[in-house]
Z-matrix of the N, CA and C atoms (Angstrom, degrees):
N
C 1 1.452
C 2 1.525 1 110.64
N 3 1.392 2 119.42 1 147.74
C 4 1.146 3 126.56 2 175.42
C 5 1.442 4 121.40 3 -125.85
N 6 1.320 5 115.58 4 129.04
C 7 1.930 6 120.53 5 -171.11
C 8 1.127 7 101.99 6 -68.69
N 9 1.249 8 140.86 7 127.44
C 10 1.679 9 111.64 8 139.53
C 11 1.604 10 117.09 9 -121.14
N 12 1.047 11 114.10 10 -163.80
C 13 1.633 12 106.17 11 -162.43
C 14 1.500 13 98.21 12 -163.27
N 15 1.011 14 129.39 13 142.54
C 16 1.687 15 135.49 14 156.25
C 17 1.473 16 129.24 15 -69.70
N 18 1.718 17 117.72 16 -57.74
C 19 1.198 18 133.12 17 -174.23
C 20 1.920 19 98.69 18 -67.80
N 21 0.959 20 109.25 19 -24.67
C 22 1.478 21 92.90 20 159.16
C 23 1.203 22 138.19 21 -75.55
N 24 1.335 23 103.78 22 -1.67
C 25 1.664 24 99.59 23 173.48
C 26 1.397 25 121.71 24 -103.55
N 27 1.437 26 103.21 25 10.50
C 28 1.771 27 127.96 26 -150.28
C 29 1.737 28 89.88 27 -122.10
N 30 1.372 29 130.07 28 121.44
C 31 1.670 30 118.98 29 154.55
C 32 1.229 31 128.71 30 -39.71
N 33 1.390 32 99.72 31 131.26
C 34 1.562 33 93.40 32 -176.47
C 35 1.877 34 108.64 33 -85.27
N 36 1.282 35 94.74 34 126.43
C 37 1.638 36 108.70 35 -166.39
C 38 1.538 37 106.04 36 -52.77
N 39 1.399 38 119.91 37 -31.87
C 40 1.665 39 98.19 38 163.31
C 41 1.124 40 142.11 39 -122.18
N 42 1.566 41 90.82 40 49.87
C 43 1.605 42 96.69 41 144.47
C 44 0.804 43 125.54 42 -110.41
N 45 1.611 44 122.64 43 34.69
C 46 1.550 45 150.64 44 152.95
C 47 1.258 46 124.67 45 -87.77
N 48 1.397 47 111.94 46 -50.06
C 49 1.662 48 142.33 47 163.52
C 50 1.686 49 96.37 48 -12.95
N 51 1.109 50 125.99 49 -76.14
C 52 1.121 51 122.20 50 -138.56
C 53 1.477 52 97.27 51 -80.98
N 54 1.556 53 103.37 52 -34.21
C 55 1.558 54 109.94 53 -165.98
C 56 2.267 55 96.90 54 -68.55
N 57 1.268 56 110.52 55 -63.96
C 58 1.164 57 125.56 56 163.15
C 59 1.570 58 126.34 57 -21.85
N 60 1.213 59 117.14 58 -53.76
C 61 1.466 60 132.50 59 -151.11
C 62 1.694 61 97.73 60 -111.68
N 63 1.089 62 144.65 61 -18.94
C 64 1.347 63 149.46 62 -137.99
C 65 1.729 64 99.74 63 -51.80
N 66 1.566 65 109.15 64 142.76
C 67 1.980 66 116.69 65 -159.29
C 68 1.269 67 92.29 66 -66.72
N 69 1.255 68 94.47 67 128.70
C 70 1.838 69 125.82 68 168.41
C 71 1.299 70 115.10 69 121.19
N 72 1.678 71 107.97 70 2.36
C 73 1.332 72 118.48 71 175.40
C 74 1.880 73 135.71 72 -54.85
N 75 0.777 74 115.66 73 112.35
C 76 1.869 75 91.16 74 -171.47
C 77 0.941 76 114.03 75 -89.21
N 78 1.336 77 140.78 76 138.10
C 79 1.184 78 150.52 77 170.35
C 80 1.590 79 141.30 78 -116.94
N 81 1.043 80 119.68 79 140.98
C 82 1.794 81 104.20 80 175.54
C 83 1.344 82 117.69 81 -104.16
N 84 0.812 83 148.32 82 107.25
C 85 1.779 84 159.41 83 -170.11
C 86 1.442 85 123.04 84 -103.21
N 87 1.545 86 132.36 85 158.49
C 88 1.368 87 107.57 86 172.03
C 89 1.637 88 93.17 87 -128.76
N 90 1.063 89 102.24 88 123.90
C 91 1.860 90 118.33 89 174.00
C 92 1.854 91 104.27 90 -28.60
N 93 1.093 92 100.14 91 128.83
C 94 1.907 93 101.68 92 178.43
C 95 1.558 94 99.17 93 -127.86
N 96 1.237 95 121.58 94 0.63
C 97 1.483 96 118.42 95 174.81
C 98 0.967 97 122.66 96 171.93
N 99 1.449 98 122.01 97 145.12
C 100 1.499 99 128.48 98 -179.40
C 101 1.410 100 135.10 99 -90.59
N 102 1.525 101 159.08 100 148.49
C 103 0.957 102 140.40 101 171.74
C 104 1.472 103 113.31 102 -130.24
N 105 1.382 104 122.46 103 179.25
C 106 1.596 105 104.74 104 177.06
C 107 1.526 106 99.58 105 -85.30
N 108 1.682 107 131.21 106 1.76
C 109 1.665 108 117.41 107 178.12
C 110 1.049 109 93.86 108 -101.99
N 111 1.652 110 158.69 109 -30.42
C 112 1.449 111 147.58 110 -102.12
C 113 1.330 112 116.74 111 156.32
N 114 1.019 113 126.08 112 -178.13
C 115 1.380 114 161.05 113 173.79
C 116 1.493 115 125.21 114 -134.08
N 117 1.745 116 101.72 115 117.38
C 118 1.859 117 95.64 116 166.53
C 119 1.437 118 104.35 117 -101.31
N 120 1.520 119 85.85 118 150.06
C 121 1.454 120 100.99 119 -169.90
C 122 1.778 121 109.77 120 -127.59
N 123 1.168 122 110.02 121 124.07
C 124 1.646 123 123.20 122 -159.32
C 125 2.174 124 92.74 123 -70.26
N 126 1.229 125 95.29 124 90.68
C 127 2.058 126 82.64 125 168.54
C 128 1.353 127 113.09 126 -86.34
N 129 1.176 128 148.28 127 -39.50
C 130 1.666 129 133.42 128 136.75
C 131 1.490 130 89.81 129 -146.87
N 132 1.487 131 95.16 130 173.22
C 133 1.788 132 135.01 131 -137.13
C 134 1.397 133 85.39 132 -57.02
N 135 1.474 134 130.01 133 120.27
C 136 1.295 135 146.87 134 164.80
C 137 1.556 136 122.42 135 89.83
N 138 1.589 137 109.36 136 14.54
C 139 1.765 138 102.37 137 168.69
C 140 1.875 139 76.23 138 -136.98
N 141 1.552 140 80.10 139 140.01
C 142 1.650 141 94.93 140 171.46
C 143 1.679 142 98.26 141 -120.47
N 144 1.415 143 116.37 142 153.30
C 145 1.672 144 104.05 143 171.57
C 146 1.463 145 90.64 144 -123.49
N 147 1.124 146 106.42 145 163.33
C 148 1.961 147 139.19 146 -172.42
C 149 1.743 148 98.21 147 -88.94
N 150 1.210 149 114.62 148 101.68
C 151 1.517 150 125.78 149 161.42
C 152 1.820 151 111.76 150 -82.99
N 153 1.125 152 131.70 151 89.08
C 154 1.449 153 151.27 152 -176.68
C 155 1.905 154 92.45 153 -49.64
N 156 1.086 155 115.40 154 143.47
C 157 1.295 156 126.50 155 169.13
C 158 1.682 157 108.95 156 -71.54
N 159 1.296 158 107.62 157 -34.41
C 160 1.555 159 120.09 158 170.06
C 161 1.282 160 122.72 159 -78.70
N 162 1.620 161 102.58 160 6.62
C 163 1.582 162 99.92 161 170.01
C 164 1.291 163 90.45 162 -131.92
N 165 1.631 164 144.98 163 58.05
C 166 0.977 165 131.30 164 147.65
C 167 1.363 166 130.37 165 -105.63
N 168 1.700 167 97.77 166 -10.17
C 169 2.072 168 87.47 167 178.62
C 170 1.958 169 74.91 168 -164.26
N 171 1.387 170 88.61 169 131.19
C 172 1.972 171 96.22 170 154.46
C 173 1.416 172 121.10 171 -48.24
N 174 1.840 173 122.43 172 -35.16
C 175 1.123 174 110.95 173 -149.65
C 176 1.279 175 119.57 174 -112.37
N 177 1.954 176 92.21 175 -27.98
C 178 1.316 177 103.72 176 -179.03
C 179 1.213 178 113.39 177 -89.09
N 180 1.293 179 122.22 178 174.22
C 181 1.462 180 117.27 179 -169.95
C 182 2.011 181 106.50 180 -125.25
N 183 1.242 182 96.78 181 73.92
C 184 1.099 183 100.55 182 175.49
C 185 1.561 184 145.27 183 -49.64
N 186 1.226 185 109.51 184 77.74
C 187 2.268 186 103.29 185 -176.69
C 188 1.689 187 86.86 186 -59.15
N 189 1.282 188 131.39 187 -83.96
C 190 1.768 189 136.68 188 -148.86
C 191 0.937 190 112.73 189 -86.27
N 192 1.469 191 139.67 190 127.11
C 193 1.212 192 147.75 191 168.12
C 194 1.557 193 115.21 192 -40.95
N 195 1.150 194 113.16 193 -47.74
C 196 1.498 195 127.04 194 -177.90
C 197 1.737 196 97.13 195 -45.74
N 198 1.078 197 119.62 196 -83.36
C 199 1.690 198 135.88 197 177.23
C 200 1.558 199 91.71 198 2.20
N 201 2.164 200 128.74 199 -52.61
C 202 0.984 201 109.33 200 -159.29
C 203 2.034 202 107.35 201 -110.39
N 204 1.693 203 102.78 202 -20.16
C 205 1.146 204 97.72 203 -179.88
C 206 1.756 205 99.14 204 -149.82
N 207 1.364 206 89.90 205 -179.58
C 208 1.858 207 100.72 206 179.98
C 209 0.936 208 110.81 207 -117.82
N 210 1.855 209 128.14 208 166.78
C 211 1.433 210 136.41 209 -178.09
C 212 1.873 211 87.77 210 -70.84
N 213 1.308 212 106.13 211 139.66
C 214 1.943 213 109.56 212 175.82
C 215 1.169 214 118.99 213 116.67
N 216 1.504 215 110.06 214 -50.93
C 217 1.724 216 130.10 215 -166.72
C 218 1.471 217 93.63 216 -48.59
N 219 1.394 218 114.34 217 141.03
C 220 1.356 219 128.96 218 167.42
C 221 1.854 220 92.82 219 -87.48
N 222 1.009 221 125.92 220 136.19
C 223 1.682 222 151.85 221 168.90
C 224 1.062 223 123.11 222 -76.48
N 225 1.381 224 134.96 223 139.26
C 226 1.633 225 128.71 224 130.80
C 227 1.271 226 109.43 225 -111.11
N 228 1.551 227 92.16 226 122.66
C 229 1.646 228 109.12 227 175.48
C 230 1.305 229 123.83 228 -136.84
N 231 1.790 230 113.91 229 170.27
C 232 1.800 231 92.87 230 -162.90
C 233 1.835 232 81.18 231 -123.19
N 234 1.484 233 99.78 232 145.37
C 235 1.339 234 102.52 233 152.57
C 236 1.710 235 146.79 234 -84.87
N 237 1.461 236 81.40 235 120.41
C 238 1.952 237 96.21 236 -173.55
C 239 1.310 238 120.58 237 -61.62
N 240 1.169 239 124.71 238 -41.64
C 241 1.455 240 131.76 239 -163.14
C 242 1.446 241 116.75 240 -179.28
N 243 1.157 242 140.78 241 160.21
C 244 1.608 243 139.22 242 178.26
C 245 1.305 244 97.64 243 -136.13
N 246 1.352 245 101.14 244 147.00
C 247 2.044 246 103.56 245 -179.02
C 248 1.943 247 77.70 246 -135.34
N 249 1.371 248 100.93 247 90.05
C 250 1.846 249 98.55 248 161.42
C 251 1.192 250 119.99 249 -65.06
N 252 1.194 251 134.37 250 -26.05
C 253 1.627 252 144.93 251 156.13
C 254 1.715 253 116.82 252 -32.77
N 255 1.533 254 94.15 253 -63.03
C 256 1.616 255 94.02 254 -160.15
C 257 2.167 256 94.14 255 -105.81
N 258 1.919 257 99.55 256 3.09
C 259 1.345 258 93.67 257 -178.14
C 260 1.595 259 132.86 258 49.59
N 261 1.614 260 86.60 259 61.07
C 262 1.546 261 102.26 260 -161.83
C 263 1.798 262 84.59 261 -130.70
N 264 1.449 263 109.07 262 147.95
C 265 1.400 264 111.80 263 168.07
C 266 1.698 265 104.94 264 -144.56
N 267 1.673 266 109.10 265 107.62
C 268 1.181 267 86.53 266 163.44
C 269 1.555 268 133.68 267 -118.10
N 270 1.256 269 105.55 268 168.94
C 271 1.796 270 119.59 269 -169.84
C 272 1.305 271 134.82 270 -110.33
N 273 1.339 272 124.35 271 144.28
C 274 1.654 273 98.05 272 -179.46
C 275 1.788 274 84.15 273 -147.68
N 276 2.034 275 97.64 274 160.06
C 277 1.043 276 98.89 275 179.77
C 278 1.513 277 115.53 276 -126.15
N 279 1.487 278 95.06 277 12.22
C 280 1.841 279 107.49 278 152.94
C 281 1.140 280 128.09 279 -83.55
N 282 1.600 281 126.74 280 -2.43
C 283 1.168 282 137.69 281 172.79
C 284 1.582 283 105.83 282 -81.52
N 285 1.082 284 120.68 283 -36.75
C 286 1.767 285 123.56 284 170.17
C 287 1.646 286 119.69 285 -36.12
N 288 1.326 287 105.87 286 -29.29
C 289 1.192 288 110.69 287 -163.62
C 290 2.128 289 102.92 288 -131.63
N 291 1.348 290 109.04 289 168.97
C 292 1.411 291 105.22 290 -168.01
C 293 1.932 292 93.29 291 -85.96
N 294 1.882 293 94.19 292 149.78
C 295 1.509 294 79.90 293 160.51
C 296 1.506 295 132.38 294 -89.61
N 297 0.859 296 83.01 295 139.33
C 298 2.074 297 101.87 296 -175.93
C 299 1.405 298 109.19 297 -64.50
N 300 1.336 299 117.61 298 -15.16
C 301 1.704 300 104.77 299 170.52
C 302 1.516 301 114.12 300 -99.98
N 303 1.350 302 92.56 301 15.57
C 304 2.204 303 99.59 302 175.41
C 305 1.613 304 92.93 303 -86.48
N 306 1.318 305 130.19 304 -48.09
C 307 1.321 306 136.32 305 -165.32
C 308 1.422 307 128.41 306 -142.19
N 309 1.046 308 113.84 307 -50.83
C 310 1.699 309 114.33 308 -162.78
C 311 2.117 310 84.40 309 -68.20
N 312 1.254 311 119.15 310 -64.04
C 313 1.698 312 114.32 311 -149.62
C 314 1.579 313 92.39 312 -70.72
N 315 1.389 314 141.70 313 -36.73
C 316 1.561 315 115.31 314 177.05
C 317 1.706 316 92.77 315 -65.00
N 318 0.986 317 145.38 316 -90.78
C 319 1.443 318 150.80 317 -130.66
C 320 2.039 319 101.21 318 -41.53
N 321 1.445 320 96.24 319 -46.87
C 322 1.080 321 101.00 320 176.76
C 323 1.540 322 125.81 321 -71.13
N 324 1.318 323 111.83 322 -55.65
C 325 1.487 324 122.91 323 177.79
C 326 2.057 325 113.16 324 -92.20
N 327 1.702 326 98.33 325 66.81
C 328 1.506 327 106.69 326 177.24
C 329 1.479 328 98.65 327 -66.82
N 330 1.412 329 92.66 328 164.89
C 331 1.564 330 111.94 329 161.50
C 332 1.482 331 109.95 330 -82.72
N 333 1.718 332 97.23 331 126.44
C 334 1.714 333 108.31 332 177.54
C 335 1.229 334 82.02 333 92.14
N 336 1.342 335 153.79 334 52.28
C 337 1.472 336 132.85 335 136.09
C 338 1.204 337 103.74 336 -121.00
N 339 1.747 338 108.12 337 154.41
C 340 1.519 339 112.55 338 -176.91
C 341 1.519 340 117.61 339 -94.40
N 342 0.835 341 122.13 340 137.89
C 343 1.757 342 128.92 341 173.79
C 344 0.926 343 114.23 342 -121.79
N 345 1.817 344 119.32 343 170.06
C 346 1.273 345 117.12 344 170.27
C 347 1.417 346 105.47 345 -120.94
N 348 1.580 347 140.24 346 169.89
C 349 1.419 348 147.95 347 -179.13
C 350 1.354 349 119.14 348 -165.65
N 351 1.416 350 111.44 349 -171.76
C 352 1.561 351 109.34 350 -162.55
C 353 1.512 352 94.89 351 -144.82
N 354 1.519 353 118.47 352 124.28
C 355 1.615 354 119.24 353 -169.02
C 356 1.728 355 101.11 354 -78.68
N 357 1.170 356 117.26 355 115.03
C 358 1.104 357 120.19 356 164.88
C 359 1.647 358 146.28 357 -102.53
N 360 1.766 359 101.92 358 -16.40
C 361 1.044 360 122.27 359 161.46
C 362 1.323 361 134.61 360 -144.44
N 363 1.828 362 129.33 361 111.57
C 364 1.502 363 127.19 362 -161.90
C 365 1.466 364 100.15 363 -90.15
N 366 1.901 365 114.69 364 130.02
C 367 1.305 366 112.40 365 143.90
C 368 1.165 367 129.35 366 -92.56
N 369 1.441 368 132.32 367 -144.88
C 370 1.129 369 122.53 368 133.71
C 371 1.105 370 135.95 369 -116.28
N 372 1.428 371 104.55 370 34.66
C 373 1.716 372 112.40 371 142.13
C 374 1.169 373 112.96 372 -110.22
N 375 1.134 374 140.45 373 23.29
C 376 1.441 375 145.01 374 176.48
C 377 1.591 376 120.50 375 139.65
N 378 1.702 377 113.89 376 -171.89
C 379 1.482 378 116.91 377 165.87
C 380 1.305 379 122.14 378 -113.23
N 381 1.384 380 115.97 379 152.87
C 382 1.506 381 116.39 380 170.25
C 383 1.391 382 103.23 381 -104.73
N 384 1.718 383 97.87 382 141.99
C 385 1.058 384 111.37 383 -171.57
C 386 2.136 385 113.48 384 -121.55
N 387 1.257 386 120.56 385 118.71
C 388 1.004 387 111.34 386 168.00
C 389 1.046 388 131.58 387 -35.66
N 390 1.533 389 141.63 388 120.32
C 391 1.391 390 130.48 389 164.59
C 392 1.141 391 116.63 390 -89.93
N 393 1.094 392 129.69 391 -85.46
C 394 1.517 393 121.27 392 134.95
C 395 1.779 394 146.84 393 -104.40
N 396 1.161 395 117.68 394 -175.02
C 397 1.885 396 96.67 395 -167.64
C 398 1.504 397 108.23 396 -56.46
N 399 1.385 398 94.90 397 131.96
C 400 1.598 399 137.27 398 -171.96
C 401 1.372 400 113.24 399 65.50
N 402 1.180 401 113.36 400 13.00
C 403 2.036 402 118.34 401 -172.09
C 404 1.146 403 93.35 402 -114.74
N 405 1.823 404 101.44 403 119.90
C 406 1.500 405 118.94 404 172.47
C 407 1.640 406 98.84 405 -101.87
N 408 1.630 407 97.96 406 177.66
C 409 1.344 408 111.62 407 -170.30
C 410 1.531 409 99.60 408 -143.17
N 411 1.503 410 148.26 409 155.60
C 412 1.234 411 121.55 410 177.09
C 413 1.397 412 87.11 411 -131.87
N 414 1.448 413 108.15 412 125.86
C 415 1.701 414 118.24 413 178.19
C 416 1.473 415 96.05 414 -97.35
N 417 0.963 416 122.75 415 104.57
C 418 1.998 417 131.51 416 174.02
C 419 1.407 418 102.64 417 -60.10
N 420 1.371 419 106.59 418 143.64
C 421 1.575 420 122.62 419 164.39
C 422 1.641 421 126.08 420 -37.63
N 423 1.439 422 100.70 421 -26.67
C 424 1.230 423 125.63 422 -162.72
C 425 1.781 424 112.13 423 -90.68
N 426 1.600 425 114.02 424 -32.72
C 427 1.226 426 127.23 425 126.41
C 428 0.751 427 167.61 426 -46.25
N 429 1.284 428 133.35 427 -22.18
C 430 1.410 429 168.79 428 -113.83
C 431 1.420 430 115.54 429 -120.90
N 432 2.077 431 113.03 430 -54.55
C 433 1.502 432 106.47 431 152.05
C 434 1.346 433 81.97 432 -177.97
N 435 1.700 434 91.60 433 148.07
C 436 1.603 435 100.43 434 154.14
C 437 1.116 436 140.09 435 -62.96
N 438 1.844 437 114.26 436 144.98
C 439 1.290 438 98.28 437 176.26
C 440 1.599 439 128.17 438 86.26
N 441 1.280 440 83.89 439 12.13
C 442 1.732 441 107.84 440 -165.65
C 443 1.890 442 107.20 441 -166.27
N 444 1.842 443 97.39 442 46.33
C 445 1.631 444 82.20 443 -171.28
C 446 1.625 445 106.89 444 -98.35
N 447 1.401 446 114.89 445 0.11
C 448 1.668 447 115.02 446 177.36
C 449 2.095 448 94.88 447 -91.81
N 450 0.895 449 119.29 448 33.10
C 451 1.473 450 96.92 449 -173.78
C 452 1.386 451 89.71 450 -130.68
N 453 1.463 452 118.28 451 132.64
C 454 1.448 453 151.89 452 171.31
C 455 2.124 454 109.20 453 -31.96
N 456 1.277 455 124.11 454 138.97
C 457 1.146 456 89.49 455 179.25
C 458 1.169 457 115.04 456 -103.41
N 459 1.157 458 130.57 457 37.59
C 460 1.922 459 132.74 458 170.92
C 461 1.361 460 83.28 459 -107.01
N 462 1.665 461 145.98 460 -8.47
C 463 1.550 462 121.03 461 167.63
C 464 1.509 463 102.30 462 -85.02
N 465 1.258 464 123.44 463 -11.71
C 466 1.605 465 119.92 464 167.05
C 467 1.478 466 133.06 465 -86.99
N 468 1.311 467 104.25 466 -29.79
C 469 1.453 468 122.12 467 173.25
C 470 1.745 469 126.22 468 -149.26
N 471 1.014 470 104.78 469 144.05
C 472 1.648 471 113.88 470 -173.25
C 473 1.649 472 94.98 471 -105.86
N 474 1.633 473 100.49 472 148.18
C 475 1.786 474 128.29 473 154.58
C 476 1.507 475 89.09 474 -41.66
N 477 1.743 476 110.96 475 130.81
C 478 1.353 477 126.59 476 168.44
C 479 1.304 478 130.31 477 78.22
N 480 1.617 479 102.63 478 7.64
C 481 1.908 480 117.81 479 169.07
C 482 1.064 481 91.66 480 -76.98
N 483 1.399 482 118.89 481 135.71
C 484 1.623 483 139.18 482 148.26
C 485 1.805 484 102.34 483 -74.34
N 486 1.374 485 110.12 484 118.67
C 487 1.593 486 113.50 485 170.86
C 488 1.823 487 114.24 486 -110.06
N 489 1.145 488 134.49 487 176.25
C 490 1.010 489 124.64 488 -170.00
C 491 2.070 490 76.15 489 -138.04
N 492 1.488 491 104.29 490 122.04
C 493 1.754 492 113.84 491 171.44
C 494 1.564 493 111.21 492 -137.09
N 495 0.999 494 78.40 493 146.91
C 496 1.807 495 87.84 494 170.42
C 497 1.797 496 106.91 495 -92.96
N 498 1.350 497 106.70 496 149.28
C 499 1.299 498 126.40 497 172.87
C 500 1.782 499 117.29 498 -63.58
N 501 0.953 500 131.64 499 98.91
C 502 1.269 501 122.31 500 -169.66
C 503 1.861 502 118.57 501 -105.95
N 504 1.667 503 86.85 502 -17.05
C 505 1.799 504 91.89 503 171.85
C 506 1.596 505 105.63 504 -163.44
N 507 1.449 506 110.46 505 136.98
C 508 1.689 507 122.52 506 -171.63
C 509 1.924 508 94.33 507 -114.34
N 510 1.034 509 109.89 508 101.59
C 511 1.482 510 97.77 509 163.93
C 512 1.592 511 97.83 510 -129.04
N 513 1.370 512 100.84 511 113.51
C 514 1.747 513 125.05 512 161.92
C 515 1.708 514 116.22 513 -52.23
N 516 1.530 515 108.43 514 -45.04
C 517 1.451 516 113.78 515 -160.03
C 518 1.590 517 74.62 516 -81.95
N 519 1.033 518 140.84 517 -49.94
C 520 1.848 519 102.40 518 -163.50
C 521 1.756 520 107.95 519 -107.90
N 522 1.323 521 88.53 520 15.98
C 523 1.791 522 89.54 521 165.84
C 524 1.887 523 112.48 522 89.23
N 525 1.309 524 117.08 523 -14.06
C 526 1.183 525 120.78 524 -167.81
C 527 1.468 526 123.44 525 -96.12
N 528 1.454 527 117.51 526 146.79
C 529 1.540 528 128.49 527 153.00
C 530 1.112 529 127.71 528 -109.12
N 531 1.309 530 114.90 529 119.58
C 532 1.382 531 124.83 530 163.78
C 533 1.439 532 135.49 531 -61.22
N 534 0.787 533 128.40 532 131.43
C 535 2.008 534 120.37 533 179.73
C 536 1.053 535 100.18 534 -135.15
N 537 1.523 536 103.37 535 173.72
C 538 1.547 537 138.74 536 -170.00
C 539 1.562 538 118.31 537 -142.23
N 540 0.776 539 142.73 538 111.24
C 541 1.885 540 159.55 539 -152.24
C 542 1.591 541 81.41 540 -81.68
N 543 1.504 542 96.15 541 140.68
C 544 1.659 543 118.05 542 -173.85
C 545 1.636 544 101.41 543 -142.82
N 546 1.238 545 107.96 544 -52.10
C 547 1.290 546 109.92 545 175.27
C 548 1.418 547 129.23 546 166.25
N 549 0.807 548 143.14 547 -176.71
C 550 1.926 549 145.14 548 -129.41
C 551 1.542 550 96.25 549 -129.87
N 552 1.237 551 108.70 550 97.50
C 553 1.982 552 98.66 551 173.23
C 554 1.395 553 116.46 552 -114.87
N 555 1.452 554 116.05 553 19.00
C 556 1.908 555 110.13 554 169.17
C 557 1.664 556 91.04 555 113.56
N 558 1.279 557 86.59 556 163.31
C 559 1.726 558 106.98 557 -159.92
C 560 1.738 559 110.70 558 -130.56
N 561 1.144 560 83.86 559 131.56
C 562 1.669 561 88.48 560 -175.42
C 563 1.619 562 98.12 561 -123.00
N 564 1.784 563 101.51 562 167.57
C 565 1.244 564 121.45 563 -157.16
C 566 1.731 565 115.52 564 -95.08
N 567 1.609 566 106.48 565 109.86
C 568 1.189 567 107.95 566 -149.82
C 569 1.591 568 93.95 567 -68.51
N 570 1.688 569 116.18 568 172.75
C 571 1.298 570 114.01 569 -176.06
C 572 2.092 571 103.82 570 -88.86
N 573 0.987 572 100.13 571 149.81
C 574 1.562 573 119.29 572 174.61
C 575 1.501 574 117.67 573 -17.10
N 576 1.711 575 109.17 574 -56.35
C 577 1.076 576 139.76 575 -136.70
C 578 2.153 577 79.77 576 -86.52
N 579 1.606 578 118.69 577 -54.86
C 580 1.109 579 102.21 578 173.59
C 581 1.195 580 133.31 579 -54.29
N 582 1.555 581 125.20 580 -21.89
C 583 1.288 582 121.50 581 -168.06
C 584 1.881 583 101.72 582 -96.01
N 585 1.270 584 107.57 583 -30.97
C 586 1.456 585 103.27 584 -167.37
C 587 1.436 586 105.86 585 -90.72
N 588 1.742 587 114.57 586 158.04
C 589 1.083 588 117.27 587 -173.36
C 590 1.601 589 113.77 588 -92.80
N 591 1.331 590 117.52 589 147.25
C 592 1.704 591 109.32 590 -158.17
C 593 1.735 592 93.40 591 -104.54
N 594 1.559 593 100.02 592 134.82
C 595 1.594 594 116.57 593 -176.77
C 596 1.547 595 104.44 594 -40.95
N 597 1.278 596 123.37 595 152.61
C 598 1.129 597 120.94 596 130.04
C 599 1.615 598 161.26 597 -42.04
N 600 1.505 599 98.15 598 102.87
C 601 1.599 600 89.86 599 -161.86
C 602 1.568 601 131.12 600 -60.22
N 603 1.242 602 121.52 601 151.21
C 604 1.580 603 112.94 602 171.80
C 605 2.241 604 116.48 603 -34.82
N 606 0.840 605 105.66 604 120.68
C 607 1.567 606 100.01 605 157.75
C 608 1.651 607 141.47 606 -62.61
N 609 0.889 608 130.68 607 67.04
C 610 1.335 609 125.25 608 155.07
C 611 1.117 610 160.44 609 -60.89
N 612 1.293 611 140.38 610 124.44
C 613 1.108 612 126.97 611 -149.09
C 614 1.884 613 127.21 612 -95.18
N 615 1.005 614 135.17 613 158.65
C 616 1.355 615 134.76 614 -159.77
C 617 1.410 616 106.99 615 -52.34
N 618 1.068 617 115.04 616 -49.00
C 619 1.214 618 132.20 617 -138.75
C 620 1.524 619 105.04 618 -93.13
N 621 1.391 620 108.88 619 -50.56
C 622 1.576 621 125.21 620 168.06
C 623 1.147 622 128.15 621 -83.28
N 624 1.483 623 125.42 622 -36.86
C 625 1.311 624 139.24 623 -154.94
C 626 1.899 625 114.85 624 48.62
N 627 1.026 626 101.66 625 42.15
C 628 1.508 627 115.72 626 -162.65
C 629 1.713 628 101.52 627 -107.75
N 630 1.317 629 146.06 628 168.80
C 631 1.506 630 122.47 629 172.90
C 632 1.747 631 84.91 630 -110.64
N 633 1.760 632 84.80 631 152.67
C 634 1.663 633 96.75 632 -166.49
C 635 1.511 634 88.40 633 -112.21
């Protein structure tokens, strides 16, 4: 008996990968599947690379892939690293752009300046408040108002109050803003997408990017 085979007579596409793709590469891709960590993203016909949910935006804080893209969307993404071994490529599409907590969000959001925002999410240690799109702010319980420090903070504020706070702490290295409650200026109508819960994406697997 005799074996024969096809893809052996054809290069195997990654042992190009690394030479091809080398990190800092940019690329355009079109999403072929979703996961609850990521996104694979087709970079040509038979290598897909792994888009990390943690590499999709500096500011926002992404749980679902969906929140930033869809199964189809053609991409721009940069390449992180290649593992030709285990044939893994991964990507991010916050690297495209500079990060905003090196410069632009301290300069802007000092300590002791006043802003305005929109409460979008209650714990129970407090609310986060939009500063601007995808920039949260976390106004602590402990802030919130005098004279009122045993009271819950969804009995102080509702999803979609506009508050007016001052900045009380900028820390870059762990990503956060601090605030301080100033006062209540009217409420606007949050969009859909915050209140409703987003489907579940297809599963795929590491290795394939295929749904298992």
């Amino acid at each position: 008996e005799i074996s024969l085979g096809m893809k052996q007579a054809e290069v195997n596409p990654w042992t190009l990968v690394e030479e091809k793709y080398p990190p800092g590469t940019r690329i355009s891709g079109k999403v072929r599947n979703l996961t609850n960590y990521g996104a694979f993203v087709e970079i040509e016909e038979g290598i897909d690379g792994l888009l990390h949910v943690s590499d999709m935006s500096w500011t926002k804080k992404v749980s679902n892939p969906q929140e930033m893209i869809k199964k189809g969307d053609t991409i721009e993404a940069m390449v992180l690293s290649v593992d030709q071994e285990k044939k893994r490529v991964a990507l991010g599409m916050k690297q495209l752009k500079e990060d905003p907590w090196l410069h632009a969000i301290p300069e802007t959001f000092k300590v002791g300046a006043t802003t305005e925002g929109v409460v979008t999410k209650i714990t129970s240690f407090g609310v986060f408040v939009e500063l601007e799109s995808d920039l949260e702010g976390l106004l602590h319980v402990s802030e919130m108002a005098s004279g009122q420090k045993n009271s819950a903070p969804q009995d102080l504020v509702k999803p979609g109050e506009r508050l007016a706070v001052e900045v009380i702490k900028v820390d870059p290295s762990e990503r956060k803003i601090g605030l301080k409650f100033l006062q209540k200026l009217g409420t606007v109508e949050l969009p859909p997408a915050a209140t409703q819960e987003v489907a579940a994406p297809e599963v795929a697997t590491p290795e394939t990017g295929t749904p298992s």
